[in-house]
C-alpha positions as CSV (number, residue, x, y, z in Angstrom):
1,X,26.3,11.6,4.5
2,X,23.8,13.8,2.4
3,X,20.5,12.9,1.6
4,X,21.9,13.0,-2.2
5,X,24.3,10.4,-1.2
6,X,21.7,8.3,0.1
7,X,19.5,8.4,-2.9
8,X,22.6,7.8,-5.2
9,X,23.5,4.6,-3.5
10,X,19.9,3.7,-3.3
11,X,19.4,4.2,-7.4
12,X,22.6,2.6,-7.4
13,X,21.3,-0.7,-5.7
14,X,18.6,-1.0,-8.0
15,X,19.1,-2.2,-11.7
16,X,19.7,0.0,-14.5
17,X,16.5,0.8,-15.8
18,X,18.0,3.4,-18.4
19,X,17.2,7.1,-18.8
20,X,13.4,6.6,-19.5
21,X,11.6,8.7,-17.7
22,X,10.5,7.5,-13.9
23,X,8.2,8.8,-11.1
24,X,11.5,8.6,-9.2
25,X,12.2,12.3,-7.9
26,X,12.4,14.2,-4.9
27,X,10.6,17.0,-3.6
28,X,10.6,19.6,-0.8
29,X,14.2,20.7,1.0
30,X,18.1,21.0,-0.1
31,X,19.1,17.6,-0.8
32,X,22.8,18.6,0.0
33,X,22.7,18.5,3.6
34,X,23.7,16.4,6.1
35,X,21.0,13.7,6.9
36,X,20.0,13.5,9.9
37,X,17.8,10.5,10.0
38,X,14.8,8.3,7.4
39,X,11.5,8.5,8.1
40,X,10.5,5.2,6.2
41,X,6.8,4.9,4.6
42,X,4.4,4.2,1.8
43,X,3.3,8.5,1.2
44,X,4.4,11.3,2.7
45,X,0.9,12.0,4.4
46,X,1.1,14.8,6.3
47,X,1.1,12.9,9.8
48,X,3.7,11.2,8.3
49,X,6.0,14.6,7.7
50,X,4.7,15.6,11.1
51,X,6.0,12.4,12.5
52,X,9.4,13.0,10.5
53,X,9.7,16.3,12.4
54,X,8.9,14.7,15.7
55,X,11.9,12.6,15.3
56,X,14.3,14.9,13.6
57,X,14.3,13.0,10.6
58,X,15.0,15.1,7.5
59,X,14.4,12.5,5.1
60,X,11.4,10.6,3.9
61,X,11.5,7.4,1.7
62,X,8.8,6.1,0.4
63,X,7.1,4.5,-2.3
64,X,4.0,6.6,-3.4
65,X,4.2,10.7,-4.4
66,X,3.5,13.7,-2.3
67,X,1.6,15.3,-4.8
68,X,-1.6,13.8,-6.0
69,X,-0.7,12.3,-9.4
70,X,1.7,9.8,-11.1
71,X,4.8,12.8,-11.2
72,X,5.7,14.9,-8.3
73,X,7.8,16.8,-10.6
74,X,4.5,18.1,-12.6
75,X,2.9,20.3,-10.2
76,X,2.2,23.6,-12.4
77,X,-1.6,22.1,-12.0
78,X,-1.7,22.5,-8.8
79,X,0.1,26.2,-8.7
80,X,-2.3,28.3,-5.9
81,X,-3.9,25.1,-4.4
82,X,-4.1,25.7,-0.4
83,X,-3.5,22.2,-0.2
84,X,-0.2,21.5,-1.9
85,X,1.0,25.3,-1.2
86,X,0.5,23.9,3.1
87,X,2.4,20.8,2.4
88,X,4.8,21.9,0.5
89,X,5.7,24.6,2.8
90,X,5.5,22.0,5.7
91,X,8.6,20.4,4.1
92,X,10.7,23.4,2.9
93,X,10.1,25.1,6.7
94,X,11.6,21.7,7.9
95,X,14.3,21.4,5.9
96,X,12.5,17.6,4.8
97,X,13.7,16.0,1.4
98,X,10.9,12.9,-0.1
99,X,12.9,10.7,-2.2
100,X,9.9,8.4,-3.9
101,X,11.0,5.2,-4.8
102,X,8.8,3.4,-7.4
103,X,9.9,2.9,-11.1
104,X,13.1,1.1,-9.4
105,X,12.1,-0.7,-6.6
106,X,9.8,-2.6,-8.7
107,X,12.1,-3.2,-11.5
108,X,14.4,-4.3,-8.7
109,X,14.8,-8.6,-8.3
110,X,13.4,-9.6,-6.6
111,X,10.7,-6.8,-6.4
112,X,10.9,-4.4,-3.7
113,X,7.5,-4.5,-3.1
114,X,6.0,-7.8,-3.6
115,X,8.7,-10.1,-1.6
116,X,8.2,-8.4,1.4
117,X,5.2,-8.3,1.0
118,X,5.1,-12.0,0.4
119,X,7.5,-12.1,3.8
120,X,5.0,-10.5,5.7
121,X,2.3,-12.7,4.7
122,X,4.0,-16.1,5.6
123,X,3.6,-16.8,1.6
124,X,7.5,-17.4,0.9
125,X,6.5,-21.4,0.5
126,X,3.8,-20.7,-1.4
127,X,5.1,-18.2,-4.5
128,X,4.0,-19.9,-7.9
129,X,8.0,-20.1,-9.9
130,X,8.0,-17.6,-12.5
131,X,5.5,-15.3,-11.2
132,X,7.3,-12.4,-9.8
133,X,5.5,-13.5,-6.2
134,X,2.1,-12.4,-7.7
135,X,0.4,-15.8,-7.7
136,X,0.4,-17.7,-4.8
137,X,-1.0,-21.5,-4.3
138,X,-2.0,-22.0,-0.9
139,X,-3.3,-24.8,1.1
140,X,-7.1,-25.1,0.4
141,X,-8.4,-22.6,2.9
142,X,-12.1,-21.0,3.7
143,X,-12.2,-17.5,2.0
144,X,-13.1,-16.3,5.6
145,X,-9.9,-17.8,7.1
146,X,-7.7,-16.4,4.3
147,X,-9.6,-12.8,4.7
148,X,-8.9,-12.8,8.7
149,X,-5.2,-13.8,7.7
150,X,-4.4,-10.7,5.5
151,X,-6.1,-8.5,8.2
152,X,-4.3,-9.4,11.0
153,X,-0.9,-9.8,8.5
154,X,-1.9,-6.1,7.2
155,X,-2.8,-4.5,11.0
156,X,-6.1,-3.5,10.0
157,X,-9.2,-3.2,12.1
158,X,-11.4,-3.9,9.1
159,X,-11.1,-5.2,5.5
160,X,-13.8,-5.6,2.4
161,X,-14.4,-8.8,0.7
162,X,-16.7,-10.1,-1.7
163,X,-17.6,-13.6,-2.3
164,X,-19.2,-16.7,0.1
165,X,-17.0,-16.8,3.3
166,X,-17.3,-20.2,3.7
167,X,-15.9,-20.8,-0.3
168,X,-12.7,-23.1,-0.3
169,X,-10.1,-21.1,-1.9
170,X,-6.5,-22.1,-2.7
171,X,-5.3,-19.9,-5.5
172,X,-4.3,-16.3,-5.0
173,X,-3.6,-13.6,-7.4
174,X,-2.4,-9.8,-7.1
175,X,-3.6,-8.0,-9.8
176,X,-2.9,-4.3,-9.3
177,X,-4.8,-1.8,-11.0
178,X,-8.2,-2.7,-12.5
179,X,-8.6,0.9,-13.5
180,X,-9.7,2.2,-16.8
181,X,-6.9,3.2,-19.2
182,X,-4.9,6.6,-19.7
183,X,-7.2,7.1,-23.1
184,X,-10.7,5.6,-22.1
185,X,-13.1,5.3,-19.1
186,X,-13.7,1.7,-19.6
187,X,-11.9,-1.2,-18.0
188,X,-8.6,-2.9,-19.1
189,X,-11.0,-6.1,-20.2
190,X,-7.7,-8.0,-20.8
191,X,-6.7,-7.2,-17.6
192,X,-10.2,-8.4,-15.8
193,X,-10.6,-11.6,-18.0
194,X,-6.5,-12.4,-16.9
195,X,-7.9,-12.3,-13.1
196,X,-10.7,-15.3,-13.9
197,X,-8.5,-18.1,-13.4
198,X,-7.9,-17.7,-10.0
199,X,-9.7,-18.3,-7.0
200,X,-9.1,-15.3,-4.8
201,X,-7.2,-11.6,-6.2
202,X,-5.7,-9.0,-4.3
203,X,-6.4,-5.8,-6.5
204,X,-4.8,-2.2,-6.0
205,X,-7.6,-0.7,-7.3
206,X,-10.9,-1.5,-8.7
207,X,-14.0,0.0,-11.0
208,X,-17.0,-1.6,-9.1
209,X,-18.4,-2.6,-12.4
210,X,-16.0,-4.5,-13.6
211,X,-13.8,-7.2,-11.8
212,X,-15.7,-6.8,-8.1
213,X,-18.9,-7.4,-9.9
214,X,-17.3,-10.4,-11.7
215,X,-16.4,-11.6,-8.6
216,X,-19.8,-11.2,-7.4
217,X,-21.5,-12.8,-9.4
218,X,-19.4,-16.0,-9.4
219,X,-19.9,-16.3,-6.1
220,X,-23.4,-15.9,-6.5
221,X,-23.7,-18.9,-8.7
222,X,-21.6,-21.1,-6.6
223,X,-18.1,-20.7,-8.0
224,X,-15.5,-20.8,-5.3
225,X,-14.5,-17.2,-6.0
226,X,-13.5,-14.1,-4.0
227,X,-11.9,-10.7,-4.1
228,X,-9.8,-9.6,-1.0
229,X,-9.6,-5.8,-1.0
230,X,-7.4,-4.3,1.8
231,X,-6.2,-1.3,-0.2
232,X,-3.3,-0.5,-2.4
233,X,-1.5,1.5,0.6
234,X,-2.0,-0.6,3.4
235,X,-1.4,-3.5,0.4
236,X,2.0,-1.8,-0.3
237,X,3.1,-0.8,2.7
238,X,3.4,-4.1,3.7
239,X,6.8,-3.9,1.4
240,X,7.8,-1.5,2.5
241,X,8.3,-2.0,6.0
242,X,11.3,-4.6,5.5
243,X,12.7,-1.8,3.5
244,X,15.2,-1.1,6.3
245,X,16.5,-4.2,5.9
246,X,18.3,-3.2,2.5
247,X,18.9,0.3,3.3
248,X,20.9,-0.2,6.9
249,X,24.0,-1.5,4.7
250,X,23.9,1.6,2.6
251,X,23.6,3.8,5.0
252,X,26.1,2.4,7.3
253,X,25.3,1.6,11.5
254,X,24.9,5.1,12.9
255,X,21.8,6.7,10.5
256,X,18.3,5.9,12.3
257,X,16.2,4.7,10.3
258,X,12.5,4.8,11.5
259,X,9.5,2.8,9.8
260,X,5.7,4.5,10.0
261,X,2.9,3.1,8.9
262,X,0.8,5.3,7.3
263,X,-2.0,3.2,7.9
264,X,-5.5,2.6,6.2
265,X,-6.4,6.3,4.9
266,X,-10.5,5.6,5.3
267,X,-12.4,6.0,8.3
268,X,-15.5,4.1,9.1
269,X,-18.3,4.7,10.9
């Protein structure tokens, strides 16, 4: 089976999403070869195509892009960049094919992301109906216990927090980006004042002046509020390691297919 077959059965497991344009595309090596095994992440970090070598797997499935921006297949900006001239190299050299998976796997029901990452937490009792599993009504819970729950759930040695530790918290929202827009620097305030009414979010991202200081501030006036902020890849990647799950019946028994976390990209000191 080529890669190409396998990215033609995945796009044909997902629902139509029509011919708008995606982020869905896939970069480095021939496509039309044999595969010889998935390499199964959130981003194609380097240690991550290093790891794909390791293994013999000449195909990488994830969820994020290669390339530093929304569209892997818009990289005229980054023509002469040592960087991105390394990588890409590191994948052509290899014979390594990136297939990302994003537009559709969220479009997909349920979403490709969020219910596993719902699985992972131990949330599946918990989903608020008719939310897409992005709200989440737990049983009242310190924001300390909940905080120590999505750390261990996540595998991370540390994650940030704001708000009083011993607050009891029951409500739980992820709220993806709190970024500022594609035509101005300041917040989505829509997007910010849609987080208030719940106890605890779970953003991608965040502008420190908007939603985290919110957050802040609530707790610093005794609201029972917090912000639980373990990063939008380790976040993610949470999904994406049930992904196998859905691909071995594509694929058929014999492919291996190998899940590595890319793990928390900060260091700390």
């Amino acid at each position: 089976m080529t890669i190409q077959n396998i990215v033609d059965k995945i796009l044909a497991y997902h629902p139509d999403i029509g011919d708008r344009r995606t982020c869905d595309v896939m970069v480095g090596g021939d496509p039309n070869v044999e595969c010889t095994g998935i390499l199964v992440s959130i981003a194609p970090t380097v240690p991550i195509i290093r790891k794909a070598i390791e293994i013999g797997a000449n195909f990488i499935f994830v969820h994020e892009p290669t390339f530093y921006s929304g569209y892997d297949d818009e990289c005229e900006w980054l023509e002469g960049n040592p960087v991105y001239e390394q990588k890409l190299k590191l994948l052509r050299d290899n014979g390594i094919v990136v297939f990302r998976d994003h537009d559709h796997m969220h479009a997909h029901k349920p979403d490709g992301i969020f219910h596993y990452l719902i699985r992972q937490m131990g949330w599946d009792d918990y989903v608020v109906p008719g939310t897409r599993e992005m709200e989440i009504k737990l049983p009242e819970t310190t924001l300390k216990d909940l905080t120590l729950h999505i750390k261990e759930a996540m595998g991370l040695e540390h994650i940030r927090f704001i708000g009083n530790p011993d607050a009891l918290v029951s409500t739980v929202g992820f709220c993806g980006h709190l970024l500022p827009g594609p035509h101005t620097n300041w917040s989505n305030n829509d997007q910010v004042a849609a987080s208030w009414k719940y106890d605890v979010i779970i953003p991608g991202e965040t502008v420190d002046w908007t939603a985290p200081l919110y957050y802040y501030d609530a707790a610093e006036l005794g609201h029972a509020k917090g912000m639980i902020i373990p990063g939008h890849f380790v976040q993610e990647e949470a999904g994406m390691r049930w992904a196998p799950e859905w691909l071995r019946p594509l694929v058929g028994d014999d492919l291996p297919i190998t899940f590595v976390p890319a793990g928390d990209l900060f260091r700390y000191l």
